[in-house]
Jmol script that loads the backbone (N, CA, C; Angstrom):
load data "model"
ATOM      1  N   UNK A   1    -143.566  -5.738 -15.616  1.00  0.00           N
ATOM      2  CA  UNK A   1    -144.997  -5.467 -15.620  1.00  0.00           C
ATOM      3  C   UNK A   1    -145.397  -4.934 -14.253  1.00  0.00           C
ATOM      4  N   UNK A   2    -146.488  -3.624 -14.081  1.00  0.00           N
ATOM      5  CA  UNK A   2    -147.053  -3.651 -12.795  1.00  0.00           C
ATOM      6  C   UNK A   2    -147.988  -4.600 -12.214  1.00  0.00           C
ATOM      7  N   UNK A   3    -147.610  -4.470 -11.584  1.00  0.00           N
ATOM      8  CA  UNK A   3    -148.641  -5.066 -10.314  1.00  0.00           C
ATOM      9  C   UNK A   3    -150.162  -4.953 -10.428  1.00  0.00           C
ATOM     10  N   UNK A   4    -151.072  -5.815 -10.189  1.00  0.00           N
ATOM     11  CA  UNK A   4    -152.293  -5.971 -10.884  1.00  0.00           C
ATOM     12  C   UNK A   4    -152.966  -4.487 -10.008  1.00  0.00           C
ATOM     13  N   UNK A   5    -152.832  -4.494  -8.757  1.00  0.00           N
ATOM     14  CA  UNK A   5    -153.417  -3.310  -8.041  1.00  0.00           C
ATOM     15  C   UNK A   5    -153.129  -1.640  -8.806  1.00  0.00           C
ATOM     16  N   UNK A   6    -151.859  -1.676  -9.443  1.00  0.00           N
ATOM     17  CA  UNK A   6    -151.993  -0.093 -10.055  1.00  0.00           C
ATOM     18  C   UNK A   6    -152.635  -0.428 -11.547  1.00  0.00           C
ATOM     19  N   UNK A   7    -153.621  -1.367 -12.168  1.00  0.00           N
ATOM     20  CA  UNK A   7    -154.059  -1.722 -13.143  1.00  0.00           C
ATOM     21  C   UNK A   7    -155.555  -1.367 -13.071  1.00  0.00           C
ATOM     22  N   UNK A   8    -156.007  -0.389 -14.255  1.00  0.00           N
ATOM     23  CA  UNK A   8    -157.297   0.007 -13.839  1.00  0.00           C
ATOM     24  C   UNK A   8    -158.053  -1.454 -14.476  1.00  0.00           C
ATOM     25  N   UNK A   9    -159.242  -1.755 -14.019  1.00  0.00           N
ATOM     26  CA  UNK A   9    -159.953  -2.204 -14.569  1.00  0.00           C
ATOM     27  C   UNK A   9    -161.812  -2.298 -15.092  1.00  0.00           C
ATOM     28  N   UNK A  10    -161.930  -2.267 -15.698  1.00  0.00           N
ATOM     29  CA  UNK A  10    -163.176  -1.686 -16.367  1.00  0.00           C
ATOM     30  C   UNK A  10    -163.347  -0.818 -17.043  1.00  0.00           C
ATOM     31  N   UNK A  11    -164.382   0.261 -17.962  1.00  0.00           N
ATOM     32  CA  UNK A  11    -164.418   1.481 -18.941  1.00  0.00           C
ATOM     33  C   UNK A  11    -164.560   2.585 -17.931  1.00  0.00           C
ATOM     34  N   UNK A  12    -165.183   2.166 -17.298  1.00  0.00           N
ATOM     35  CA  UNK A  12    -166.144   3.049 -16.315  1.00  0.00           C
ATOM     36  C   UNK A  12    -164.668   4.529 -15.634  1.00  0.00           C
ATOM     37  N   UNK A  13    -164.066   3.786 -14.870  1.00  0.00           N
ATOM     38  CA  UNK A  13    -162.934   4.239 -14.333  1.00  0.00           C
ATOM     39  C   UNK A  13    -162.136   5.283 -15.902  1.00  0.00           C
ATOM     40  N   UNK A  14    -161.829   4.382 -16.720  1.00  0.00           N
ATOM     41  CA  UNK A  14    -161.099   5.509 -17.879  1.00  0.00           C
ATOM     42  C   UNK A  14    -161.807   6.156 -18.442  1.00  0.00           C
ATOM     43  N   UNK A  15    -163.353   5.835 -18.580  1.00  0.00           N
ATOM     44  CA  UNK A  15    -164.253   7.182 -18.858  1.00  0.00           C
ATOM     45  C   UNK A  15    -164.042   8.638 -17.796  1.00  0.00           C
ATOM     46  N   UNK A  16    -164.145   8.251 -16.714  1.00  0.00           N
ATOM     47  CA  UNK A  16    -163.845   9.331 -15.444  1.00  0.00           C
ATOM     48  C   UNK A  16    -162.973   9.763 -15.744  1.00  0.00           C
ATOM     49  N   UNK A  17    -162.007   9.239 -15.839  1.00  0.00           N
ATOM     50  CA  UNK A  17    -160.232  10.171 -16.128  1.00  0.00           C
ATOM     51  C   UNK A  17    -160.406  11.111 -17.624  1.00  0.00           C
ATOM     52  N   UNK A  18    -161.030  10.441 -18.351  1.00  0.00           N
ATOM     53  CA  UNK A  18    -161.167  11.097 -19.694  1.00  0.00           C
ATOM     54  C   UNK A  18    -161.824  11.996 -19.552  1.00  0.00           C
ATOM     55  N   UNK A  19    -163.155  12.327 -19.014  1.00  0.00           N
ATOM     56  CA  UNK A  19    -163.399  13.160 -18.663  1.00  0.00           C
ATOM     57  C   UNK A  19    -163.720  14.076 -17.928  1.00  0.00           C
ATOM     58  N   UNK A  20    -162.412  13.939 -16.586  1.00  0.00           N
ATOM     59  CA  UNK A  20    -162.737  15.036 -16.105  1.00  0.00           C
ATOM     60  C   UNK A  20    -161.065  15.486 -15.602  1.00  0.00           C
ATOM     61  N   UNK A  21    -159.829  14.981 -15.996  1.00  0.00           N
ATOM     62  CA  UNK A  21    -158.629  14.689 -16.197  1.00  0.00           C
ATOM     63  C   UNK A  21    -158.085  15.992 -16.580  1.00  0.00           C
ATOM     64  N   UNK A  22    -156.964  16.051 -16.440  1.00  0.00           N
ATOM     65  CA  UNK A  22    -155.801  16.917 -17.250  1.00  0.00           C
ATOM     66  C   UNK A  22    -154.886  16.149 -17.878  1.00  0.00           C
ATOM     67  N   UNK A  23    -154.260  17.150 -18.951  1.00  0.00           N
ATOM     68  CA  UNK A  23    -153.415  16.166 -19.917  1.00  0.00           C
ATOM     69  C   UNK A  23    -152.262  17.222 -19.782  1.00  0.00           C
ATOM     70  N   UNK A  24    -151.364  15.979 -20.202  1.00  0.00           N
ATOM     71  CA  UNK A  24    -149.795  16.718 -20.664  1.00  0.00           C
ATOM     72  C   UNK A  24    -149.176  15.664 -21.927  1.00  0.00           C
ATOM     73  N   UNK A  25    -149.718  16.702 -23.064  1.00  0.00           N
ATOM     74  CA  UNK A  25    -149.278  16.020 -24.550  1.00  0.00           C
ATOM     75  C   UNK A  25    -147.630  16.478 -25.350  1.00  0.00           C
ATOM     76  N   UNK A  26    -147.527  15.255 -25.882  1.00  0.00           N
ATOM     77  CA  UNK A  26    -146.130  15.377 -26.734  1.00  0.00           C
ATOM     78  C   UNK A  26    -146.947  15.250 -27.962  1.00  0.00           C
ATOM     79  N   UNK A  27    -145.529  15.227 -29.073  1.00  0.00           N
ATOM     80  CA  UNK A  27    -145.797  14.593 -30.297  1.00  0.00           C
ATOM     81  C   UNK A  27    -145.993  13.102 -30.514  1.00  0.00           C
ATOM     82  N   UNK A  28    -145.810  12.154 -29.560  1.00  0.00           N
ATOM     83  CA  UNK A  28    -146.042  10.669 -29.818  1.00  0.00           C
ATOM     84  C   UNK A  28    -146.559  10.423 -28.565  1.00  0.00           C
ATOM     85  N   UNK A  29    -147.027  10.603 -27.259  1.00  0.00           N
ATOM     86  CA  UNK A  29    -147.774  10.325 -26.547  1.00  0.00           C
ATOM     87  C   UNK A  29    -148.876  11.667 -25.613  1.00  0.00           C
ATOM     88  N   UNK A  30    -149.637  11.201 -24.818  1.00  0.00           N
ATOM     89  CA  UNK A  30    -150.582  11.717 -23.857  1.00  0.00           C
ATOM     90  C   UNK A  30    -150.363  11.104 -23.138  1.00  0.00           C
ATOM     91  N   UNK A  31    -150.806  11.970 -21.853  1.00  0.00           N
ATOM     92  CA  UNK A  31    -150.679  11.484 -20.241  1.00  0.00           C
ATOM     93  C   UNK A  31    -151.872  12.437 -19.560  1.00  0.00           C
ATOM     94  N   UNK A  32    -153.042  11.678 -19.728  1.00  0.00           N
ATOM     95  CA  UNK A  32    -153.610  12.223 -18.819  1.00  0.00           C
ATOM     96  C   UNK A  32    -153.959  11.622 -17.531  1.00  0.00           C
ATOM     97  N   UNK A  33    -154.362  12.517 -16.430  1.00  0.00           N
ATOM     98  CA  UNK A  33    -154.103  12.050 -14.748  1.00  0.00           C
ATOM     99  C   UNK A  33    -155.337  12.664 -14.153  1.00  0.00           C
ATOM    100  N   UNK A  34    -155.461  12.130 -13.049  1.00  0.00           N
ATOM    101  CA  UNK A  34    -156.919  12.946 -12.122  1.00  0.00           C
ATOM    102  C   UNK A  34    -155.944  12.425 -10.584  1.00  0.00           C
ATOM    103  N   UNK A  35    -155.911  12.684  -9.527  1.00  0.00           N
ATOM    104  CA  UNK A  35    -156.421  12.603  -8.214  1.00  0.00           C
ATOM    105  C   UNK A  35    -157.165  11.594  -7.990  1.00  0.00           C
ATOM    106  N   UNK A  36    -156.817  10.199  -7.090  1.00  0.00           N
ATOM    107  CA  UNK A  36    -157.963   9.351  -6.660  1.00  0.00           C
ATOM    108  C   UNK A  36    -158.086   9.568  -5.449  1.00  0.00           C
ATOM    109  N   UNK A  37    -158.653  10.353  -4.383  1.00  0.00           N
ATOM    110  CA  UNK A  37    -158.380  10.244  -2.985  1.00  0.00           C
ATOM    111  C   UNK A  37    -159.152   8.334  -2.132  1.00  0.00           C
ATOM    112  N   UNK A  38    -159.912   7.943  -3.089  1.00  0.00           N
ATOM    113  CA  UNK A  38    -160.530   7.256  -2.801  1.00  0.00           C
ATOM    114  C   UNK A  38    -159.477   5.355  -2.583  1.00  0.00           C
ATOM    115  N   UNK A  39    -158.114   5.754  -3.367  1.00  0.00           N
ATOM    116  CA  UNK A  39    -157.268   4.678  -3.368  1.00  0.00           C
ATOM    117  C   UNK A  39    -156.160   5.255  -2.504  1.00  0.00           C
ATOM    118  N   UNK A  40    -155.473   4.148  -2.303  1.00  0.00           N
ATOM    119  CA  UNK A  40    -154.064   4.632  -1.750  1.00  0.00           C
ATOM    120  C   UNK A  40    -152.668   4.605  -2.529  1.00  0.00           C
ATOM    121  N   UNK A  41    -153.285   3.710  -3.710  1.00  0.00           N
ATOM    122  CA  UNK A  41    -151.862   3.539  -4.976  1.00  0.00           C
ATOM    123  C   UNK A  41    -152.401   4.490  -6.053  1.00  0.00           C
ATOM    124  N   UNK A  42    -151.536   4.932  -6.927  1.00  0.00           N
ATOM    125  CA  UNK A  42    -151.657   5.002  -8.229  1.00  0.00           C
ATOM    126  C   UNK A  42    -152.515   4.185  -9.056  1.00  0.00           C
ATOM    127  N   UNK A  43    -153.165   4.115 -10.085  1.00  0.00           N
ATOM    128  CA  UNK A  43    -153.495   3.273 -11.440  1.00  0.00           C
ATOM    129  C   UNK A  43    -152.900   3.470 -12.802  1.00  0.00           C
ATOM    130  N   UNK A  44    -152.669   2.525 -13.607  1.00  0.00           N
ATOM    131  CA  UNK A  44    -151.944   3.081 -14.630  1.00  0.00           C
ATOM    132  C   UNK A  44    -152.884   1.766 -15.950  1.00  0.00           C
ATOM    133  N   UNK A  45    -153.275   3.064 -16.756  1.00  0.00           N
ATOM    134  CA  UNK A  45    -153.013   2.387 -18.290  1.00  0.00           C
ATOM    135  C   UNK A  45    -152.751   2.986 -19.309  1.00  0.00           C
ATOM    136  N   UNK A  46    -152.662   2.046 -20.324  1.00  0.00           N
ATOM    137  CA  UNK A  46    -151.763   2.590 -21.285  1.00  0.00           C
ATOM    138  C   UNK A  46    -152.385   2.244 -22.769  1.00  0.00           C
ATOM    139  N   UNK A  47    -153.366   3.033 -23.264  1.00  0.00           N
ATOM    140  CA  UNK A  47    -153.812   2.682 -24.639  1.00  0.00           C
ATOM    141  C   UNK A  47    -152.994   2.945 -25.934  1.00  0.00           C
ATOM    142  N   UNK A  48    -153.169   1.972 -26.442  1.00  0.00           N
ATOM    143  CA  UNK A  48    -152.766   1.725 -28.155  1.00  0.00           C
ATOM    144  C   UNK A  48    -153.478   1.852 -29.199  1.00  0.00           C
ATOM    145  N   UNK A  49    -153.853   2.482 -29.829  1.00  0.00           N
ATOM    146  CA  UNK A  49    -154.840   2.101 -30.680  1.00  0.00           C
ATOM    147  C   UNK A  49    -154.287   1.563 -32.036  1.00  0.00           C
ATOM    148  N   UNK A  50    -155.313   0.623 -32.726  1.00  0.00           N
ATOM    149  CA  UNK A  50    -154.866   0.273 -33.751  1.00  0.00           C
ATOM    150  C   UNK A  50    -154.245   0.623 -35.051  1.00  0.00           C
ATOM    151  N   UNK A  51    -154.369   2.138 -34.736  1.00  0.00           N
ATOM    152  CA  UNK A  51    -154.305   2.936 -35.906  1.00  0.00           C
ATOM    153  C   UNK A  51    -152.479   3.056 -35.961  1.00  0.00           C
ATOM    154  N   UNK A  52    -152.342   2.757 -34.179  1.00  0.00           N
ATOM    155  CA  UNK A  52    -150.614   2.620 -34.501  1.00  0.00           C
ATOM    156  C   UNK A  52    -150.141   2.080 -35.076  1.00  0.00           C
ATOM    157  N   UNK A  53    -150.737   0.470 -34.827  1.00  0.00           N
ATOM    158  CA  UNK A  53    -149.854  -0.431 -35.044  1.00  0.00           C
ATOM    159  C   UNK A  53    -151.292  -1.583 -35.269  1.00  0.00           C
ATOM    160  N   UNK A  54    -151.222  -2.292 -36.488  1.00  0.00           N
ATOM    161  CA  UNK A  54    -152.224  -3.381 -37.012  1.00  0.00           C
ATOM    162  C   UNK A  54    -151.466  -4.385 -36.364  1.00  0.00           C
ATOM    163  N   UNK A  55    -150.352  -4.641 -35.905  1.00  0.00           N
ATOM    164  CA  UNK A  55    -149.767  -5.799 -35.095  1.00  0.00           C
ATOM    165  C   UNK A  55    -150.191  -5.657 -33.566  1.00  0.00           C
ATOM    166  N   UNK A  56    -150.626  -6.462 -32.841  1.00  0.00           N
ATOM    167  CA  UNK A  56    -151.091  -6.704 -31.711  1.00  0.00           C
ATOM    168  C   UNK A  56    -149.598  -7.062 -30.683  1.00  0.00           C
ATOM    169  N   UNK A  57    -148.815  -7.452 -31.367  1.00  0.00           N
ATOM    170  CA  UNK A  57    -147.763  -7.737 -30.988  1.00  0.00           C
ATOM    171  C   UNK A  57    -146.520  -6.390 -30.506  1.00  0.00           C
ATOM    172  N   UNK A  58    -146.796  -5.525 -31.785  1.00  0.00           N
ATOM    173  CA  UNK A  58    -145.865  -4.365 -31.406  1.00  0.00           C
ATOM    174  C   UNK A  58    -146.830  -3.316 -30.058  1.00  0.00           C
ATOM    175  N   UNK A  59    -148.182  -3.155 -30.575  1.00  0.00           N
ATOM    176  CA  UNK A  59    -149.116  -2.190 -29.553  1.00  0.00           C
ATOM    177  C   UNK A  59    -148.464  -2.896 -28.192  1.00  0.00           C
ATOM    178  N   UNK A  60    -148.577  -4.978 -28.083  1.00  0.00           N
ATOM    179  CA  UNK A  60    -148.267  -4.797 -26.336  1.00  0.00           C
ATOM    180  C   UNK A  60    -146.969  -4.968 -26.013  1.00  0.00           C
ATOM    181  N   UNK A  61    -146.025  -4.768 -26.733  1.00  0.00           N
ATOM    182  CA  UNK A  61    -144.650  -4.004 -26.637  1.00  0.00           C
ATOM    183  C   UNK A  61    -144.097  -2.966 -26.325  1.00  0.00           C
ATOM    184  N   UNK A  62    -145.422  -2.102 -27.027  1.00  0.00           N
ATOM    185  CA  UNK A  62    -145.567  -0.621 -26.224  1.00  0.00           C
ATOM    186  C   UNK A  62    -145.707  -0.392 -24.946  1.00  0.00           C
ATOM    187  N   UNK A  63    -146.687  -0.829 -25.238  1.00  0.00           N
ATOM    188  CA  UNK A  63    -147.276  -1.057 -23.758  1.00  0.00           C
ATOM    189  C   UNK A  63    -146.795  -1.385 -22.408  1.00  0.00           C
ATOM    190  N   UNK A  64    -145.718  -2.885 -23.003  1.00  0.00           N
ATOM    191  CA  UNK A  64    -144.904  -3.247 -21.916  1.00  0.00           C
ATOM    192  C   UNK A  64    -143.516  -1.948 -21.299  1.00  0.00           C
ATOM    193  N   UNK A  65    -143.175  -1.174 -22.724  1.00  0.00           N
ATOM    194  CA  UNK A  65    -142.482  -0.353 -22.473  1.00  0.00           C
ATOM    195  C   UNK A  65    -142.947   0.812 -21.492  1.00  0.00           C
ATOM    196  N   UNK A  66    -144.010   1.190 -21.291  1.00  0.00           N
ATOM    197  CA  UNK A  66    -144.368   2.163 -21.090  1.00  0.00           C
ATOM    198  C   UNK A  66    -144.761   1.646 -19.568  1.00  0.00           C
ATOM    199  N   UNK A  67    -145.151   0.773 -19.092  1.00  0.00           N
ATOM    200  CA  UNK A  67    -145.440   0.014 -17.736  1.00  0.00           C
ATOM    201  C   UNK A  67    -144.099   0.081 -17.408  1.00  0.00           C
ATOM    202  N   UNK A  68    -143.008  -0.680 -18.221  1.00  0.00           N
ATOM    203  CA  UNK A  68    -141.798  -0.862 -16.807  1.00  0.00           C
ATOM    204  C   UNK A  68    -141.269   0.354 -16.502  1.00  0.00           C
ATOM    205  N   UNK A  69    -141.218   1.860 -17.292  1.00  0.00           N
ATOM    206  CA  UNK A  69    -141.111   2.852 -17.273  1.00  0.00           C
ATOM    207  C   UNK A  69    -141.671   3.170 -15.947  1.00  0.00           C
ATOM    208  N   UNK A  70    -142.754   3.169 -15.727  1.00  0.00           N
ATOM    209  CA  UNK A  70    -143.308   4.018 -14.884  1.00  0.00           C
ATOM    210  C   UNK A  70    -143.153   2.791 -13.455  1.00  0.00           C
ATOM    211  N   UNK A  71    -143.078   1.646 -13.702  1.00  0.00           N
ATOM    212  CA  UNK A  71    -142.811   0.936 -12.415  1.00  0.00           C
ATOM    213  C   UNK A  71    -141.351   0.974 -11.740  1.00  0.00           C
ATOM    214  N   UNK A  72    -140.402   1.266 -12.880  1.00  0.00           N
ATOM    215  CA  UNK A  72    -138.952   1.859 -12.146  1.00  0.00           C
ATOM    216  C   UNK A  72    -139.074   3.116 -11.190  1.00  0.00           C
ATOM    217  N   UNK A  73    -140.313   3.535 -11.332  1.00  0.00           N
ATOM    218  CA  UNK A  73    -140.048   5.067 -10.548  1.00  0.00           C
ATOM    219  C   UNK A  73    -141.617   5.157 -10.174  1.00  0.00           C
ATOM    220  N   UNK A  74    -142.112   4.003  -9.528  1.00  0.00           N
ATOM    221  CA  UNK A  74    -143.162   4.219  -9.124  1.00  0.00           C
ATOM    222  C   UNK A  74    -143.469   4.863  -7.456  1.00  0.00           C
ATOM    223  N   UNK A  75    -141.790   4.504  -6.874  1.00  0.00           N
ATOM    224  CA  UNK A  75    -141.412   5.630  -5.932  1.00  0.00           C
ATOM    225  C   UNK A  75    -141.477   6.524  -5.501  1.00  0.00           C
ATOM    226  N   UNK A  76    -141.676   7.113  -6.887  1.00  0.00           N
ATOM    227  CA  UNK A  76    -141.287   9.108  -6.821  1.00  0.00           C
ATOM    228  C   UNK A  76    -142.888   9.455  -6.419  1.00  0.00           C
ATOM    229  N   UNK A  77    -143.870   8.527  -6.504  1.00  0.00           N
ATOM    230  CA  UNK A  77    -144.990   8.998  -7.003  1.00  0.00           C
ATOM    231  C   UNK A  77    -146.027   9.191  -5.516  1.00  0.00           C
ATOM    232  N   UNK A  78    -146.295  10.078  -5.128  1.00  0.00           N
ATOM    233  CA  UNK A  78    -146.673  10.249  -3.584  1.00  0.00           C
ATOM    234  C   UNK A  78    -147.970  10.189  -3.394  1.00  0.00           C
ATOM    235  N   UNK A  79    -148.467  10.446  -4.607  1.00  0.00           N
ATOM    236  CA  UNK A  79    -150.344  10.522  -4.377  1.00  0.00           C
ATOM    237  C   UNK A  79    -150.739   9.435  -5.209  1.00  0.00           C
ATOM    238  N   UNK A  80    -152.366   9.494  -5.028  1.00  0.00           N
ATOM    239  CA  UNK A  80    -152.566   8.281  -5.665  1.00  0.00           C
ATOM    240  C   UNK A  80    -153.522   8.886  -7.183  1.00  0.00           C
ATOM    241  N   UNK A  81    -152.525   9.000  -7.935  1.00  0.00           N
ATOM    242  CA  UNK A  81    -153.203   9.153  -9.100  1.00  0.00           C
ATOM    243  C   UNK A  81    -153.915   8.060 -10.213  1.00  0.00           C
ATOM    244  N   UNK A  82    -154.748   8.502 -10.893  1.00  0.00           N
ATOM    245  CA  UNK A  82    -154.836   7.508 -12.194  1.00  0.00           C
ATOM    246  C   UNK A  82    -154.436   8.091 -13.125  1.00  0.00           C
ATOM    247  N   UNK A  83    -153.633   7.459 -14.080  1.00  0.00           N
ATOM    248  CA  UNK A  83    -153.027   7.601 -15.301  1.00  0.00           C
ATOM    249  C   UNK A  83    -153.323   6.830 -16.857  1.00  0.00           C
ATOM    250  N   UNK A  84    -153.296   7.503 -17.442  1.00  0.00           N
ATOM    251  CA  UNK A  84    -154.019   7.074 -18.665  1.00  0.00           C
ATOM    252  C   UNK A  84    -152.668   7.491 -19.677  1.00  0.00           C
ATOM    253  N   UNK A  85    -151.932   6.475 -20.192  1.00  0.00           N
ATOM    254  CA  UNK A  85    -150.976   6.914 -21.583  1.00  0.00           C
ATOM    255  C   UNK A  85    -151.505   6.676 -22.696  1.00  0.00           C
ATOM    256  N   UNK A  86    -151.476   7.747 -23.394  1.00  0.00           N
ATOM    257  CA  UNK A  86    -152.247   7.270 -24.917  1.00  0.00           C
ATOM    258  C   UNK A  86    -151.141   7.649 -25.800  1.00  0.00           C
ATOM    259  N   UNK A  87    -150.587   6.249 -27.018  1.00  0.00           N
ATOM    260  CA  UNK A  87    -149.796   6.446 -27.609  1.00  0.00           C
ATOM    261  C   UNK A  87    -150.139   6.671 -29.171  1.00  0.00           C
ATOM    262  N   UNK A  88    -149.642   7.976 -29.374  1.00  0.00           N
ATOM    263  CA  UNK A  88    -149.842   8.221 -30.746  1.00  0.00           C
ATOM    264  C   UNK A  88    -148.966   8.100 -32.221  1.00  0.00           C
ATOM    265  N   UNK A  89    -147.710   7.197 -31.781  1.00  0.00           N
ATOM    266  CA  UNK A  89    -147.119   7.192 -32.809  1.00  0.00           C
ATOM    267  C   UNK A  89    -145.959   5.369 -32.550  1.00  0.00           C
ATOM    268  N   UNK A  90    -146.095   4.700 -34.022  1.00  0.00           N
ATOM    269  CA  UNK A  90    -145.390   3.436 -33.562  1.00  0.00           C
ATOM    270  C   UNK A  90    -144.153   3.932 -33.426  1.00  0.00           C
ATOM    271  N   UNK A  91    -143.367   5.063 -33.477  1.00  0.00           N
ATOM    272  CA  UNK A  91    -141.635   5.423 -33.128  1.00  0.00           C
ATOM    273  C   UNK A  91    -141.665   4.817 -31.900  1.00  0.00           C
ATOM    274  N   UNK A  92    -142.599   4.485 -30.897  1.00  0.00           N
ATOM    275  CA  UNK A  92    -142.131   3.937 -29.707  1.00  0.00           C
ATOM    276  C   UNK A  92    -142.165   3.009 -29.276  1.00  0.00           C
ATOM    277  N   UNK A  93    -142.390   2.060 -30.396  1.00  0.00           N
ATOM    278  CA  UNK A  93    -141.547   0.543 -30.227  1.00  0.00           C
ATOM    279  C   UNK A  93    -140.642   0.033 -30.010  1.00  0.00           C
ATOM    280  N   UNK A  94    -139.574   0.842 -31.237  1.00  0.00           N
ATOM    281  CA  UNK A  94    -138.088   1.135 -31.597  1.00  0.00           C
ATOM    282  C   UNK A  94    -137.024   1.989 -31.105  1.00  0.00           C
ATOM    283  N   UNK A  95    -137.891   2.854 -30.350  1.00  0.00           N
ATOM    284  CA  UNK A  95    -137.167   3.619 -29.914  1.00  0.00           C
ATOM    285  C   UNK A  95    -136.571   3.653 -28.964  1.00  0.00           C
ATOM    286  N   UNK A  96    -135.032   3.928 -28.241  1.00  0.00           N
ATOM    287  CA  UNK A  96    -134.231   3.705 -27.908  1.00  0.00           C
ATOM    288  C   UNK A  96    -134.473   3.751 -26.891  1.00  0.00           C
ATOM    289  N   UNK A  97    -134.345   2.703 -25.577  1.00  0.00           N
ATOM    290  CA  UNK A  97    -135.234   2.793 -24.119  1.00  0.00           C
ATOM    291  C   UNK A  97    -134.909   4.152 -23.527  1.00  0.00           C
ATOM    292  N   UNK A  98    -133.498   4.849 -23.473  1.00  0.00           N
ATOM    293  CA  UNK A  98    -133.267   6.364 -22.689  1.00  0.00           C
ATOM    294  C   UNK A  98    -134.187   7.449 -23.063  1.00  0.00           C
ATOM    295  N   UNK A  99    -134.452   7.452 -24.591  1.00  0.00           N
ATOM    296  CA  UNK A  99    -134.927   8.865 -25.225  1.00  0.00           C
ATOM    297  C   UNK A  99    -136.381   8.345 -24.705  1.00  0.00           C
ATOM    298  N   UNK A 100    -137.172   7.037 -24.537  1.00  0.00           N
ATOM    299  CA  UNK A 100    -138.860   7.022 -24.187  1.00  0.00           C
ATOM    300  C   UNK A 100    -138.693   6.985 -22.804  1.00  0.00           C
ATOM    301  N   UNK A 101    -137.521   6.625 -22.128  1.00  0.00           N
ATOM    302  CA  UNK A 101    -137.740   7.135 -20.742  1.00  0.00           C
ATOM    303  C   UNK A 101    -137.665   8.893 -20.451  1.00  0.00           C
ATOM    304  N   UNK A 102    -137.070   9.464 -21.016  1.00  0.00           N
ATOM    305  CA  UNK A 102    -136.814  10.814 -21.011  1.00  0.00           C
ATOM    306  C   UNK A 102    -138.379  11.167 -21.113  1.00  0.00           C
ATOM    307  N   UNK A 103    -138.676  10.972 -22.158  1.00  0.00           N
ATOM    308  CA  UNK A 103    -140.155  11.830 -22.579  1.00  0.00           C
ATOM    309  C   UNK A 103    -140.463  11.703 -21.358  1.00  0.00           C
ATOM    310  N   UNK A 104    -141.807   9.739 -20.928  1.00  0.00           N
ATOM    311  CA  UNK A 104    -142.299   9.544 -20.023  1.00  0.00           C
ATOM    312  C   UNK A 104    -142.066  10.391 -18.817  1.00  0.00           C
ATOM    313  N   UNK A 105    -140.884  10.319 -18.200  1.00  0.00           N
ATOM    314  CA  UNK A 105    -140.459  10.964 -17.168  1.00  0.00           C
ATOM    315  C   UNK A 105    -140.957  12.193 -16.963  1.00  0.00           C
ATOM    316  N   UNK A 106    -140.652  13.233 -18.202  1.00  0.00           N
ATOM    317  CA  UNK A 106    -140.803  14.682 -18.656  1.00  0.00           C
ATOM    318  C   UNK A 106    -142.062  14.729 -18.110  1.00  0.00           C
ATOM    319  N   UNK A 107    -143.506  13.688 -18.993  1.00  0.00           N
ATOM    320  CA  UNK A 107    -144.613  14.243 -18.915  1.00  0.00           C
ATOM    321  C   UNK A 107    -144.875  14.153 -17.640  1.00  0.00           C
ATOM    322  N   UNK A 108    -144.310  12.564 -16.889  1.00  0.00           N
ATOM    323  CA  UNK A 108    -144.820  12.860 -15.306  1.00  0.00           C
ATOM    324  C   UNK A 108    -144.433  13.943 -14.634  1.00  0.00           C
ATOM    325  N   UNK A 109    -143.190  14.351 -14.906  1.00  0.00           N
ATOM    326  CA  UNK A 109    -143.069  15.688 -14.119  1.00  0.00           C
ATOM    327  C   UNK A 109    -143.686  16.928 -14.359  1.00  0.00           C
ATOM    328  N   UNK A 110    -143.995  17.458 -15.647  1.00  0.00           N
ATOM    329  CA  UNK A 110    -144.708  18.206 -15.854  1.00  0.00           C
ATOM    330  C   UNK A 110    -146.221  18.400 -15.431  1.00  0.00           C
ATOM    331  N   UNK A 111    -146.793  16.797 -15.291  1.00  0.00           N
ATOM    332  CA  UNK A 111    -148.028  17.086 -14.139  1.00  0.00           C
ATOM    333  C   UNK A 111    -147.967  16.909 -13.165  1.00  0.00           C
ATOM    334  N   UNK A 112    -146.708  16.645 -12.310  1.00  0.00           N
ATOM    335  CA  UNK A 112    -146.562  17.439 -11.408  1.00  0.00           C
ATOM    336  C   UNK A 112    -146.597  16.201 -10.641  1.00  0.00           C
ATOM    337  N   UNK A 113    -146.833  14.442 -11.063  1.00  0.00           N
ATOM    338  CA  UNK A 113    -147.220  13.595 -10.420  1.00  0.00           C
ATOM    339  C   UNK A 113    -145.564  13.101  -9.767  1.00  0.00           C
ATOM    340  N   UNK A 114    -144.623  13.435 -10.222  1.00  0.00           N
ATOM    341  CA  UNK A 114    -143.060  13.148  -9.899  1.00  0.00           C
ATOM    342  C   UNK A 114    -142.671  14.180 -10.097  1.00  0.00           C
ATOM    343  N   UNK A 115    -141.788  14.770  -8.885  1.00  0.00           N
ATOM    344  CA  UNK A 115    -140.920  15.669  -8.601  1.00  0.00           C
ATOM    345  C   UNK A 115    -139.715  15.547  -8.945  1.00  0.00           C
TER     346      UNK A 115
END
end "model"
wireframe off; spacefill off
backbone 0.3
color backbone group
């Protein structure tokens, strides 16, 4: 799990990212990001919606997947972004930890937040 400090908390903050953010979409997730100059870490969350998964249990499974993901390589990450994962499909419960690290990885690099 991360660390409570890269954990956004409140609407207010993921309203901002939502709208005024860039995205980098797959077929089973979103990653959208903004620039915080105002922090010195990263933030990270990671929505589920119910429509994935009616189990509360598998959504924070996801979830957990998708946190230790990005805390193995929270290294790479030089600025202080906020991040928003939105998952659109339950394949990533089950799915095999290399191939959801691959994606994840992909999208961070593609915005450019890991080199």
């Amino acid at each position: 799990m991360i660390a409570r400090k890269h954990r956004f908390h409140g609407h207010g903050s993921l309203r901002y990212v939502y709208r005024n953010g860039h995205t980098v979409r797959t077929a089973t997730t979103s990653l959208r990001y903004i620039v915080n100059q105002r922090r010195s870490t990263y933030r990270l969350a990671v929505v589920v919606s119910k429509k994935v998964s009616k189990s509360a249990v598998v959504r924070n499974r996801i979830r957990r997947r998708v946190y230790e993901i990005v805390r193995t390589n929270q290294t790479k990450i030089q600025e202080p972004y906020d991040m928003v994962f939105t998952v659109f499909s339950e394949q990533i419960a089950n799915m095999p930890a290399e191939e959801l690290r691959t994606i994840i990885i992909n999208q961070l690099q593609r915005a450019t937040i890991i080199k």
